[in-house]
Backbone as JSON, one array per atom type, in Angstrom:
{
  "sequence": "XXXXXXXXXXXXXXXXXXXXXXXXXXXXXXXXXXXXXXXXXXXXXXXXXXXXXXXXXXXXXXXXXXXXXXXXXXXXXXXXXXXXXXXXXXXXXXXXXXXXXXXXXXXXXXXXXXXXXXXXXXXXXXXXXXXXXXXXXXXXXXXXXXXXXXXXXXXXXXXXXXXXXXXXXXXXXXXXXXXXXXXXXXXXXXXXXXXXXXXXXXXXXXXXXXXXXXXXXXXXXXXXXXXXXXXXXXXXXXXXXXXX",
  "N": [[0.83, -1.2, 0.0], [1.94, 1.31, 0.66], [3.81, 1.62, -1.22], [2.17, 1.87, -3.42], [0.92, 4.12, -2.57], [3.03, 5.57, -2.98], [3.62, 5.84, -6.04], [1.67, 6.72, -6.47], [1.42, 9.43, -5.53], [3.25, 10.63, -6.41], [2.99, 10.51, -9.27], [0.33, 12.19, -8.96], [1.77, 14.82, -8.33], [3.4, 15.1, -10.25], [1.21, 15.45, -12.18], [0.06, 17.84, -10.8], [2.24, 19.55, -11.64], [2.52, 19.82, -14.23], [-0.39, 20.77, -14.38], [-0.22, 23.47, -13.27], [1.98, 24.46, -15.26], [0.88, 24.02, -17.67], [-1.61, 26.12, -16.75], [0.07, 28.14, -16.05], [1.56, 28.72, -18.45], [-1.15, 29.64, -19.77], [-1.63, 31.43, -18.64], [0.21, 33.8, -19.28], [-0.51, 33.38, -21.86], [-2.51, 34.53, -21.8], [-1.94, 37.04, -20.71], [-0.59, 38.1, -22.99], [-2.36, 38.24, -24.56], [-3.84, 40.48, -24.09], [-1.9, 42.29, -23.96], [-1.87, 42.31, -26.94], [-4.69, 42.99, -27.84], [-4.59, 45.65, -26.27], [-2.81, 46.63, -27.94], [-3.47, 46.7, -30.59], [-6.21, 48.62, -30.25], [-5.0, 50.58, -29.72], [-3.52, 51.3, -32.06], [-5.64, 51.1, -33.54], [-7.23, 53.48, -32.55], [-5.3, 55.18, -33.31], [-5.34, 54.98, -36.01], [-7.85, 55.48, -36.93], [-7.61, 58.12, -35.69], [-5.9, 59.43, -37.74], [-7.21, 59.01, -40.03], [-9.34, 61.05, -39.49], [-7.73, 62.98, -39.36], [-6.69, 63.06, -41.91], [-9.38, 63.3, -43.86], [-10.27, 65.86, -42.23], [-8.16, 67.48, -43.43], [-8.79, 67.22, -46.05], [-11.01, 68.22, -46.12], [-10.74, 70.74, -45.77], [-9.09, 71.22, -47.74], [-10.97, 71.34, -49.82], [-12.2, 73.16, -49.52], [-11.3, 75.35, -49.86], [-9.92, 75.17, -52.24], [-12.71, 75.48, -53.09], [-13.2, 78.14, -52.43], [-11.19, 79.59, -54.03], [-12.52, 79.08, -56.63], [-14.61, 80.63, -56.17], [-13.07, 83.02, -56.15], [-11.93, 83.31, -58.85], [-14.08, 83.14, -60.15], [-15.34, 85.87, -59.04], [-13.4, 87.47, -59.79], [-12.87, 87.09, -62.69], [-15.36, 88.41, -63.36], [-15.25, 90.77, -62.25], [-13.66, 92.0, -63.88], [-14.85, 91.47, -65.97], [-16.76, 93.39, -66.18], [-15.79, 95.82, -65.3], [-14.38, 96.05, -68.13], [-16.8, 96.15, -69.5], [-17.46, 98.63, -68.38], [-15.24, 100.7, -69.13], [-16.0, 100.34, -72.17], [-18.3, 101.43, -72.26], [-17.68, 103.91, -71.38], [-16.01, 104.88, -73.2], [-17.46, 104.78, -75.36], [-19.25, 107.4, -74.83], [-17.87, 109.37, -74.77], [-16.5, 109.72, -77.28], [-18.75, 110.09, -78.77], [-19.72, 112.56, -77.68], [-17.28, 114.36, -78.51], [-17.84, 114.31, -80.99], [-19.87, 115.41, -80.9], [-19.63, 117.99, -79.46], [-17.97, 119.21, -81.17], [-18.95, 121.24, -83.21], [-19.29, 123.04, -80.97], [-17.25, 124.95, -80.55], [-15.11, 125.73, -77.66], [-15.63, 128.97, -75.53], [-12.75, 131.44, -75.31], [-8.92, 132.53, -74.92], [-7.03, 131.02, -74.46], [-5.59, 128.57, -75.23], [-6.29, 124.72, -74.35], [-4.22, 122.72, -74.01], [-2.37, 124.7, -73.83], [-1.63, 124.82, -71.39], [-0.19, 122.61, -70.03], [0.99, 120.95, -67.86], [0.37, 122.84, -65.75], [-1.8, 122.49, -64.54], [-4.04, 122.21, -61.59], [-5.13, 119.96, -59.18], [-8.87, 118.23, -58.99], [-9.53, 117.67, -56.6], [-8.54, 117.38, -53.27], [-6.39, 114.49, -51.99], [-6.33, 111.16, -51.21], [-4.73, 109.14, -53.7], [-5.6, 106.41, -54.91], [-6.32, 104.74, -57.19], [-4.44, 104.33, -59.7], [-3.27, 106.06, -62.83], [-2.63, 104.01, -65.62], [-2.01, 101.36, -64.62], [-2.94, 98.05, -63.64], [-6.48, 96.93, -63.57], [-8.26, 95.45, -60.81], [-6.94, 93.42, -60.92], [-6.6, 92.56, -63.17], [-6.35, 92.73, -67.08], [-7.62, 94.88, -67.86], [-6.83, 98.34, -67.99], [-6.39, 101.45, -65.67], [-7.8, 104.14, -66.96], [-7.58, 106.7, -65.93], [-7.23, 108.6, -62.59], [-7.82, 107.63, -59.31], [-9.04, 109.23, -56.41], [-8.8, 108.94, -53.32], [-11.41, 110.7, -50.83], [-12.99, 113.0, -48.71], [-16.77, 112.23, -48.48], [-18.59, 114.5, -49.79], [-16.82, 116.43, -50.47], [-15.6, 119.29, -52.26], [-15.83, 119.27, -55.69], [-13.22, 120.66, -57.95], [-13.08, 122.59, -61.48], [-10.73, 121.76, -63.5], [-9.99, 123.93, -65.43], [-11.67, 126.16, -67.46], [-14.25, 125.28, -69.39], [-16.85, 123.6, -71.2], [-19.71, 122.37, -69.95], [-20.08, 118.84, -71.07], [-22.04, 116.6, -70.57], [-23.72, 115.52, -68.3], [-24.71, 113.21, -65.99], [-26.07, 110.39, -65.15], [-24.07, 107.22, -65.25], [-23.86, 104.15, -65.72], [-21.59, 102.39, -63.42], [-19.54, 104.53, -63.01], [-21.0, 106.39, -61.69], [-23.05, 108.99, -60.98], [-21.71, 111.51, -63.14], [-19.73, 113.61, -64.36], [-19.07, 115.77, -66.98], [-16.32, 117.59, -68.67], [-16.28, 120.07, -71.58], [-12.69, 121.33, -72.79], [-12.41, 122.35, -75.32], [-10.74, 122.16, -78.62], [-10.91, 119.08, -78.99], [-10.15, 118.09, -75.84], [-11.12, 117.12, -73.29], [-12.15, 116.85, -69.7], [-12.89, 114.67, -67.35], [-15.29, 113.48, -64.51], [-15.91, 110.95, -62.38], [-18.07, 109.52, -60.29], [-19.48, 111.01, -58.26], [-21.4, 112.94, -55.47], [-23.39, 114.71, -56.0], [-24.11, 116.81, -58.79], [-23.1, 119.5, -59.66], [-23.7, 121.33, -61.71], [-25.05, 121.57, -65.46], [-25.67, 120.36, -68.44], [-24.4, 122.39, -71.28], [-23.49, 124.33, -69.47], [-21.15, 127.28, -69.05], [-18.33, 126.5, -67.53], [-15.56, 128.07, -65.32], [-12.1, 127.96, -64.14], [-11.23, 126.31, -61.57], [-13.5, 126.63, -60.39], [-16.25, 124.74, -58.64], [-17.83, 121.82, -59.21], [-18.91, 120.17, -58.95], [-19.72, 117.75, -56.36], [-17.96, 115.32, -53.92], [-18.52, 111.57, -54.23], [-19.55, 108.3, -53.41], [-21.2, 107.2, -55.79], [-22.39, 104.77, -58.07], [-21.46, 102.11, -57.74], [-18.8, 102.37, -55.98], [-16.66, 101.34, -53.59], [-15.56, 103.32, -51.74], [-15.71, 107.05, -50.83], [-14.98, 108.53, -53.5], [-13.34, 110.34, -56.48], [-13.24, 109.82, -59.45], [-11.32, 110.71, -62.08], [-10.25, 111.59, -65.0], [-8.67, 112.25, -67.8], [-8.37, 113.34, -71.62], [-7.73, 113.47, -74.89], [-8.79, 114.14, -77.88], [-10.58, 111.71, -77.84], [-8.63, 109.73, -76.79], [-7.65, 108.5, -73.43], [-5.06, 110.52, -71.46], [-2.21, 110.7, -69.69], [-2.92, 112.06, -66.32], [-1.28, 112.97, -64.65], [1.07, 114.59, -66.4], [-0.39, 117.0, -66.49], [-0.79, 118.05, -64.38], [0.05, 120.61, -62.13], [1.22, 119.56, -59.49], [2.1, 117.15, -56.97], [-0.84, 114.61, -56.47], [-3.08, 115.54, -53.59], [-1.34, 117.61, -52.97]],
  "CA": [[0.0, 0.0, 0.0], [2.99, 2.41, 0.65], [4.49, 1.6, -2.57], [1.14, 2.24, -4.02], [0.49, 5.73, -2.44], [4.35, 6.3, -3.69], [3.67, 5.65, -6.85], [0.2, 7.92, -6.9], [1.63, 11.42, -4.95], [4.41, 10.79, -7.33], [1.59, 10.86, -10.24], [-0.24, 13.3, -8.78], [2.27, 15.43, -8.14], [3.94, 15.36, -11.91], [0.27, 15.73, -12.6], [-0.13, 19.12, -10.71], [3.62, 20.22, -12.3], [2.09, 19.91, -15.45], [-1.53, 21.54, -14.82], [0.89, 24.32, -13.08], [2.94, 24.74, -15.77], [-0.12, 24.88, -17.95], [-2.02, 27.49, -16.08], [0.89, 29.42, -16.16], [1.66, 29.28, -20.08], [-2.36, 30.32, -19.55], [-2.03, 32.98, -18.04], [1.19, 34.38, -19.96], [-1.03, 33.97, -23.25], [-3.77, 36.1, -21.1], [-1.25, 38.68, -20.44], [-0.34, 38.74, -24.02], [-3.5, 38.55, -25.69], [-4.69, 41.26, -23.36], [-1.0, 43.31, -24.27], [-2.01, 42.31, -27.84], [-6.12, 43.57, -27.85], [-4.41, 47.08, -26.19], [-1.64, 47.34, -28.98], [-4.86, 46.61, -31.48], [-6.83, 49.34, -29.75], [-3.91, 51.9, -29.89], [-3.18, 50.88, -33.46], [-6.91, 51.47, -34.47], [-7.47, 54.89, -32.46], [-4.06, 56.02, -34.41], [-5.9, 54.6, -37.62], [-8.95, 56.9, -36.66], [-7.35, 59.86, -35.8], [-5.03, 59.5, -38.66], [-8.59, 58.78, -41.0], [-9.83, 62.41, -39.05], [-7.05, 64.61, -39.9], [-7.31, 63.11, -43.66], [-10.61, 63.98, -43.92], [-10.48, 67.69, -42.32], [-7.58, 68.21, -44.6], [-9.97, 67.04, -47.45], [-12.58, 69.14, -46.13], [-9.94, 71.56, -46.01], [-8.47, 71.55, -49.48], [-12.24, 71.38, -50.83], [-12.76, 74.66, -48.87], [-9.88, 76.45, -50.34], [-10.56, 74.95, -53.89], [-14.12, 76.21, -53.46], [-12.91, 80.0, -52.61], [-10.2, 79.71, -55.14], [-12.99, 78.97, -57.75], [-15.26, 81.72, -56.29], [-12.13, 84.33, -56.2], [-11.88, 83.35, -60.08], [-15.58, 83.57, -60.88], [-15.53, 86.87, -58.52], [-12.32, 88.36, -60.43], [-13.56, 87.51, -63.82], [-16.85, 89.16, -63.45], [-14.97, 92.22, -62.12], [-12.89, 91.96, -65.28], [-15.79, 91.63, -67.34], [-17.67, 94.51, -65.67], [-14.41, 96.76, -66.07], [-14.52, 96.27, -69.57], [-17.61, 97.07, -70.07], [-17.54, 99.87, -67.98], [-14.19, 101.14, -69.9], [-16.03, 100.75, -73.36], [-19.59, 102.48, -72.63], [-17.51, 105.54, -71.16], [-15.01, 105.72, -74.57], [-18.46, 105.73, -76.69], [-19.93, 108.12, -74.76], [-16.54, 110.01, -74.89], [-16.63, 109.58, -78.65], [-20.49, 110.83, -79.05], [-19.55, 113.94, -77.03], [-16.54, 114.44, -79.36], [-18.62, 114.58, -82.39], [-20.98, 116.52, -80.76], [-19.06, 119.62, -79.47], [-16.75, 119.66, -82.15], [-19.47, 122.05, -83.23], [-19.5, 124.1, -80.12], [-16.08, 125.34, -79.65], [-15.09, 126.6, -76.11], [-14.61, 130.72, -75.41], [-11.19, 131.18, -74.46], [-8.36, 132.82, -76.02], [-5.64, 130.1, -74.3], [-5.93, 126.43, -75.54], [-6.32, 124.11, -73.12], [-2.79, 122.19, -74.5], [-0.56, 125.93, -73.3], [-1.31, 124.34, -69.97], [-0.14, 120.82, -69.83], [1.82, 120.62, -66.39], [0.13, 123.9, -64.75], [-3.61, 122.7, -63.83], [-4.39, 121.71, -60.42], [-5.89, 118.68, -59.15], [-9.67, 118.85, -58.9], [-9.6, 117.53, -55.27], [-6.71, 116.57, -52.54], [-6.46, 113.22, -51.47], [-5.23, 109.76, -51.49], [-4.45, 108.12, -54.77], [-5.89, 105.07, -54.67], [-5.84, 104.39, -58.67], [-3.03, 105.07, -60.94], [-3.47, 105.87, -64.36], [-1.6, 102.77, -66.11], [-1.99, 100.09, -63.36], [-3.84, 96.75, -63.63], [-7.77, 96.96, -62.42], [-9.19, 94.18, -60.41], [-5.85, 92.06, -60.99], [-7.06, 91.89, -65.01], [-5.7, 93.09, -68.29], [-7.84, 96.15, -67.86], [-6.01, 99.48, -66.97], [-7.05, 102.58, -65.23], [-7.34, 105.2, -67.72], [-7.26, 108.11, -64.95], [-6.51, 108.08, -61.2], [-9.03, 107.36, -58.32], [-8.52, 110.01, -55.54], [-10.0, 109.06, -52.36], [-11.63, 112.26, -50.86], [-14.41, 112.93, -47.62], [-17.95, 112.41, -49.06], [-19.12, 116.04, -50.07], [-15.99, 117.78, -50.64], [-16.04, 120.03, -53.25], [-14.76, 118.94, -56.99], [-13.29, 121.81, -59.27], [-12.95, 122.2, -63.12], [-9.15, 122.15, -63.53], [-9.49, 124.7, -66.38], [-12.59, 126.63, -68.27], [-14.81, 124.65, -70.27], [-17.98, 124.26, -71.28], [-20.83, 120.89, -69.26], [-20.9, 118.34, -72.15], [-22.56, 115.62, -69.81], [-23.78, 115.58, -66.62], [-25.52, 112.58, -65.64], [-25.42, 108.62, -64.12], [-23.19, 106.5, -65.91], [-23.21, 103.01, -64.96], [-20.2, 102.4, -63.33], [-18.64, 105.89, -62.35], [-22.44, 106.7, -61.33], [-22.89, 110.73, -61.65], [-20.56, 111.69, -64.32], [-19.48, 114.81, -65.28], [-17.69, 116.11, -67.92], [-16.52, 119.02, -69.38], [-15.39, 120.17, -72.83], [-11.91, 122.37, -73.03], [-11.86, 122.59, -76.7], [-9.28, 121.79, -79.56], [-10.97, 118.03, -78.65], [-10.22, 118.37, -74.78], [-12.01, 117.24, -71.93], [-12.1, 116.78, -68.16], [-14.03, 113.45, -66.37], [-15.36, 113.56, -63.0], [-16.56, 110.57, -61.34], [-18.61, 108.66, -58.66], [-19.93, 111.81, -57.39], [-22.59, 112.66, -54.9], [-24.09, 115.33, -56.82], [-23.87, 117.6, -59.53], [-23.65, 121.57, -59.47], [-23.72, 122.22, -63.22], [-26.0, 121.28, -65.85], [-25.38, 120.33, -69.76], [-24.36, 123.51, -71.5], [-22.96, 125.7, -68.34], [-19.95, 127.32, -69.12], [-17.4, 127.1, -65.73], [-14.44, 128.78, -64.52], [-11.03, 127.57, -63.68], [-11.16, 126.06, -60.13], [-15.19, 126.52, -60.11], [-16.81, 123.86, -58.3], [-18.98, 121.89, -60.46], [-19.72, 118.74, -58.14], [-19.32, 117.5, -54.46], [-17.46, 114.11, -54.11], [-19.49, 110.64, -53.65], [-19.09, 106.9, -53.86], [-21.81, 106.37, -56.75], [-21.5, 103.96, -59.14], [-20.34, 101.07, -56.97], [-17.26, 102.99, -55.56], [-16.81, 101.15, -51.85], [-15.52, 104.69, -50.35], [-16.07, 108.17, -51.0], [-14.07, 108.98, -53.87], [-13.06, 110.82, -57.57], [-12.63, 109.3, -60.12], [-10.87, 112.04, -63.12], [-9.6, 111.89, -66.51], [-8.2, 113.6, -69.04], [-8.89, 113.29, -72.98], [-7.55, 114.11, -76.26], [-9.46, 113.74, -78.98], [-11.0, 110.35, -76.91], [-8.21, 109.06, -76.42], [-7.0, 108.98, -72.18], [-3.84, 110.81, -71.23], [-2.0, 111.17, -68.23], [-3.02, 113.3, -65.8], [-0.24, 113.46, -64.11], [1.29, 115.37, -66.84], [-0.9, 118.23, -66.53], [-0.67, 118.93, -62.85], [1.52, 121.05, -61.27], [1.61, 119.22, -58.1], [1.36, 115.33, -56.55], [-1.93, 114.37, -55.79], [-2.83, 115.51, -52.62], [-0.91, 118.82, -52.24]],
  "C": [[0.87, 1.26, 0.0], [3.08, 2.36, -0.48], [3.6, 2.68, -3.67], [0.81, 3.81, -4.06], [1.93, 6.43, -3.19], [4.1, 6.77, -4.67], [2.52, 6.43, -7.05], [0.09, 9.13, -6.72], [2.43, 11.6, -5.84], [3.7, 11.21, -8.62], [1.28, 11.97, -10.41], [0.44, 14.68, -9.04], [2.84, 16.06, -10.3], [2.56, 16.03, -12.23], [-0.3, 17.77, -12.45], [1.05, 19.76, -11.3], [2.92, 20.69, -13.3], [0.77, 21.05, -15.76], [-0.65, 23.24, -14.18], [1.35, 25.36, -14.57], [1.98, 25.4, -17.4], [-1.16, 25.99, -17.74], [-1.3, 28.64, -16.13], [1.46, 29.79, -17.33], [-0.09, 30.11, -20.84], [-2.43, 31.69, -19.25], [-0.71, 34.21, -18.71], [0.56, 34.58, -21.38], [-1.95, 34.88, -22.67], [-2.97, 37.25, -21.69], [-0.98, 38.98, -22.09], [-1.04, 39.02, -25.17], [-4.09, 39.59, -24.92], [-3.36, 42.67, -24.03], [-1.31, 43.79, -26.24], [-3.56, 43.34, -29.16], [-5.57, 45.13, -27.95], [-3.61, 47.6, -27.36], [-2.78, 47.68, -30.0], [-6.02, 47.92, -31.15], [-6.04, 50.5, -29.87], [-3.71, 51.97, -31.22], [-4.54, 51.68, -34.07], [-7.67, 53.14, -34.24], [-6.41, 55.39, -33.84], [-4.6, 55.82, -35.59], [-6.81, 55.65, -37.53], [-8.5, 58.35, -36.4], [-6.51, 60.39, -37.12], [-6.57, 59.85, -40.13], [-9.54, 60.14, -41.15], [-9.2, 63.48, -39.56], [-6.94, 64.03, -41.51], [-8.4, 63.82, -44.05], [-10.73, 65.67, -43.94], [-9.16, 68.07, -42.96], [-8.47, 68.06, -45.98], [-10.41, 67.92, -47.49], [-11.68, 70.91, -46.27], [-9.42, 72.39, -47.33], [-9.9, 71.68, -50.49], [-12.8, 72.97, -50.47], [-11.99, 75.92, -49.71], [-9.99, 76.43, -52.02], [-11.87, 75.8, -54.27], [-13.96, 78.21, -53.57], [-11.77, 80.2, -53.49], [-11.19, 80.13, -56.16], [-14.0, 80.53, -57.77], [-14.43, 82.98, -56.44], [-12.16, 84.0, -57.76], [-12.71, 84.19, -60.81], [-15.56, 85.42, -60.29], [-14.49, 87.91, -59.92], [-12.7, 88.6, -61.7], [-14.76, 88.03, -64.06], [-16.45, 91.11, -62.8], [-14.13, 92.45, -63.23], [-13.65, 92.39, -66.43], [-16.53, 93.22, -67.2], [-16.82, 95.62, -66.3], [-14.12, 97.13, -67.31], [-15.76, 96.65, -70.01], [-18.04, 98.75, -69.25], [-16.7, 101.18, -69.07], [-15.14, 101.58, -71.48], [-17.25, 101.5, -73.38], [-19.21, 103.93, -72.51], [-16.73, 106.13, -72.65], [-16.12, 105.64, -75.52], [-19.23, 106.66, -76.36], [-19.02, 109.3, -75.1], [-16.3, 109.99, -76.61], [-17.84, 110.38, -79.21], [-20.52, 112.17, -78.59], [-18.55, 114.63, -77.78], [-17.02, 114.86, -80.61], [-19.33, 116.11, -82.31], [-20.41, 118.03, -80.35], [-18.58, 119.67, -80.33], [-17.84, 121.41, -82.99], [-20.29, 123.51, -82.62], [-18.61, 124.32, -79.64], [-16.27, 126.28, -78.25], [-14.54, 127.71, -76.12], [-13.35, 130.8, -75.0], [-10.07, 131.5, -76.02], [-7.01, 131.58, -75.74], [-5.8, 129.29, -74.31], [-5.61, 125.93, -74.56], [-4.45, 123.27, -73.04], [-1.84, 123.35, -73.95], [-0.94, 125.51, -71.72], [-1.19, 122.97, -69.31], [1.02, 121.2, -68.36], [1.66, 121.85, -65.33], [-0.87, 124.41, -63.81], [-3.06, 122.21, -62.65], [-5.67, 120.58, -60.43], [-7.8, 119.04, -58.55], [-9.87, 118.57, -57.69], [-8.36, 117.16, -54.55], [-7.8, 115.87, -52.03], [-5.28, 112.1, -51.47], [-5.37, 109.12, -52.65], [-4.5, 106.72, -54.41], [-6.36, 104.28, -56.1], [-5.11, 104.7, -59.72], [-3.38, 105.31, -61.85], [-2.1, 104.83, -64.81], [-1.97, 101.64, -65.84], [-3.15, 99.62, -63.78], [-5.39, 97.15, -62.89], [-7.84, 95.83, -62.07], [-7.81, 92.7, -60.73], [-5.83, 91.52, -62.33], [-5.85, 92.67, -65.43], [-6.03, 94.61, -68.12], [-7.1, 97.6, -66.91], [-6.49, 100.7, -66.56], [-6.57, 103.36, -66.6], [-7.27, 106.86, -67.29], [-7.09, 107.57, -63.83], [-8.38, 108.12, -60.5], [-8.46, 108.43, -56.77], [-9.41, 110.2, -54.29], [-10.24, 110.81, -51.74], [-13.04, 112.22, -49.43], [-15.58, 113.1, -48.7], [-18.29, 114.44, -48.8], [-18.19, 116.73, -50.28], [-15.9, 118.25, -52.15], [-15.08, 119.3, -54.67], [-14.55, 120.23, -57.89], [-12.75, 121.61, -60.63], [-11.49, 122.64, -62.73], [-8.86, 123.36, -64.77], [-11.32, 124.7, -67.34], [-12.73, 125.63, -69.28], [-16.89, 125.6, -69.9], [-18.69, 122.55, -70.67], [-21.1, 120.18, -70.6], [-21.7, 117.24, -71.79], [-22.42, 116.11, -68.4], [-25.51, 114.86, -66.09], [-25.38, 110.75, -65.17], [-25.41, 108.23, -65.56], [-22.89, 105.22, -65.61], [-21.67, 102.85, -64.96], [-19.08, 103.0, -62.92], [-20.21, 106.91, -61.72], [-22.52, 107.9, -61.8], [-21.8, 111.26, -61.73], [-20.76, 113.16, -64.68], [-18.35, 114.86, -66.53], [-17.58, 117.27, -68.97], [-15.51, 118.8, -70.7], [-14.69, 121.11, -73.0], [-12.2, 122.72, -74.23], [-10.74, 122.18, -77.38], [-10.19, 119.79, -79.44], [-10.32, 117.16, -77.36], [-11.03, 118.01, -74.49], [-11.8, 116.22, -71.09], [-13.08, 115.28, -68.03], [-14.17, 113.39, -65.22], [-16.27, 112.68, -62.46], [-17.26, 109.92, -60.36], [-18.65, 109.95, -57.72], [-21.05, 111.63, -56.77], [-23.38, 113.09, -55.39], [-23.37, 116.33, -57.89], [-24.58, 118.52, -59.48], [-23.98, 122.07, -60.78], [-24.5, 121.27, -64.46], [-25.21, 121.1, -67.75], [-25.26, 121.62, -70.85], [-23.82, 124.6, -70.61], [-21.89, 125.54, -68.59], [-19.09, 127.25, -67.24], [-16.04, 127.81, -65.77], [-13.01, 128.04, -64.35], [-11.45, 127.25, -62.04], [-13.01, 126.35, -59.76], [-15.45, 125.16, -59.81], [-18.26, 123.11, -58.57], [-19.42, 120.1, -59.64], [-18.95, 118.41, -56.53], [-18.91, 115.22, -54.89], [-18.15, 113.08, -53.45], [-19.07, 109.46, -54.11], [-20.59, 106.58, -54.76], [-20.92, 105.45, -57.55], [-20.9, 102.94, -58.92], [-18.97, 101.04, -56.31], [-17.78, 102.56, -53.5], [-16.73, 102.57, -50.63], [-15.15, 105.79, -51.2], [-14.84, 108.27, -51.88], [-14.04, 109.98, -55.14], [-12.43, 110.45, -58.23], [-12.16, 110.17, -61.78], [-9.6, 111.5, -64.01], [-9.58, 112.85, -67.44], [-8.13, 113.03, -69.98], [-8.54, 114.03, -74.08], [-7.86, 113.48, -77.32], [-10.17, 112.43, -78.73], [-9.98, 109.82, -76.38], [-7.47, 109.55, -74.37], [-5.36, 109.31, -72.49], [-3.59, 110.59, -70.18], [-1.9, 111.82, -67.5], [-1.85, 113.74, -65.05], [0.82, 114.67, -64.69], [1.18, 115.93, -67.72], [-1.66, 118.79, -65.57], [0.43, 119.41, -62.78], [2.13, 120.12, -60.45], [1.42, 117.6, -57.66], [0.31, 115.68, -56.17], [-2.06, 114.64, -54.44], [-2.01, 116.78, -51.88], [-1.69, 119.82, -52.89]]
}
């Protein structure tokens, strides 16, 4: 019977070694299918957040694409506008041409013996060049833009005679006078007008008050100069920079 129990704790014993030894390669796959689940869980957030910032860069680059396309559409429609603004004023500037040519202006000193001695019809800030790109297009200013306080006075840079004076899409209430020889003055995106179609003016007479018609964001004057239709530069046929 000894022998017997020898031979059965001895058994037993190997027996618990073994369930031991299994329990404990048990519990080492636990730990590593549990280290394995968390790596899998860290792995798949990082997949998701990685899947998130794709996305809001997507949503990103579709945002930027979209105001790209509307800055296009925006630009070319101020392009287009520009041009047609540009060509209704050179046929009205053409039609007025025709038309005084048969009402020369009084005056014994041509408007030409004073190229670099007029004065500007308002002070301000130059805020359009004559030359320079409009709107980021092809189209170019063909006079300057001279910001100015709403209402301040505009004067004729030099005796003429009112060959227009009225809204203009585009430069809204438009003046414009005729020196003679095929001369004349442009005034505008005013607020109102002082002088009437046919009124002779003055040198430095004030023949309109300054206004943002015409789609002009801030109070300004917009003035050209004209020979024979075609724009010159006003610049020289001031005395002075803009503004003094």
């Amino acid at each position: 019977m000894l022998v017997y129990f020898d031979y059965f704790n001895r058994a037993r014993s190997a027996r618990i070694s073994t369930v031991s030894a299994e329990v404990a390669e048990l519990t080492d796959l636990g730990s590593r299918s549990e280290r394995a689940t968390a790596e899998l869980a860290s792995l798949e957030a990082a997949e998701s957040a990685q899947v998130a910032s794709l996305e809001h860069a997507r949503d990103e680059r579709r945002a930027v694409v979209a105001k790209l396309d509307a800055g296009i559409a925006d630009s070319n429609e101020k392009i287009n506008k520009a041009r047609a603004d540009e060509k209704r004023l050179t046929d009205l500037v053409a039609e007025l041409t025709k038309l005084m040519a048969g009402f020369p202006v009084d005056g014994k000193e041509p408007f030409a013996r004073f190229k670099g001695k007029l004065a500007w019809p308002v002070a301000g800030r130059l805020a359009g060049e004559y030359g320079q790109p409009r709107d980021g297009g092809t189209v170019k200013w063909n006079g300057v833009l001279i910001e100015a306080s709403q209402g301040t006075p505009v004067r004729a840079i030099y005796r003429g005679r009112v060959a227009f004076a009225d809204w203009l899409p585009g430069l809204g209430l438009l003046l414009v006078l005729d020196h003679g020889d095929g001369y004349m003055s442009l005034y505008g995106h005013n607020q109102s007008l002082l002088k009437e179609p046919g009124d002779s003016v003055s040198p430095g007479e004030t023949i309109a008050q300054v206004g943002d018609t015409g789609g002009q964001a801030r109070p300004a004057l917009y003035f050209e100069i004209r020979a024979k239709g075609e724009p010159v530069n006003p610049h020289d046929w001031i005395k002075k920079p803009v503004g003094r």
